[in-house]
N, C-alpha and C positions, 0 to 999 in steps of 0.2 A: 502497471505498477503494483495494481492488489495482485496481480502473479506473481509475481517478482516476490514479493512480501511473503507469499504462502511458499513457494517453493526454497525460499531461506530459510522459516519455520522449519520445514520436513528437514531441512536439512541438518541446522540448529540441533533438533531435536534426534536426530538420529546420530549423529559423531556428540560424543560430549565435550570431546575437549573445542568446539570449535562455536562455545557459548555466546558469544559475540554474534556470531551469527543470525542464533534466536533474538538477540534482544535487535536488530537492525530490519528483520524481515518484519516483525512486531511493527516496529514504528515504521516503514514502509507501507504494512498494511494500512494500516490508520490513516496515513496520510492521502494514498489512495480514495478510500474510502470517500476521505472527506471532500479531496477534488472531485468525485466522481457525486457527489451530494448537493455542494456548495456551486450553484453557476459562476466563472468566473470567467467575466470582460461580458459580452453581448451577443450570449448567447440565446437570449430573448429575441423573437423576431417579432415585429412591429406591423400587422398590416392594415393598411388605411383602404 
């Protein structure tokens, strides 16, 4: 997904008319980022 997100950027950024682009890989990125930050369900393993 943070790929996804940078290779929209580059692309965002290199056609202009296609500004949508940037602002979607932007928030991709982030989102990314943040699942890759944030543990999400259980992913903690428990050993006894």
């Amino acid at each position: 997904m943070v790929t996804l997100g940078i290779i929209l950027i580059i692309v965002g950024l290199l056609v202009d008319s296609l500004s949508i682009l940037l602002t979607i890989g932007i928030i991709l990125l982030i989102v990314g980022l943040i699942l890759n930050l944030v543990p999400i369900g259980g992913t903690r393993r428990r050993v006894f």
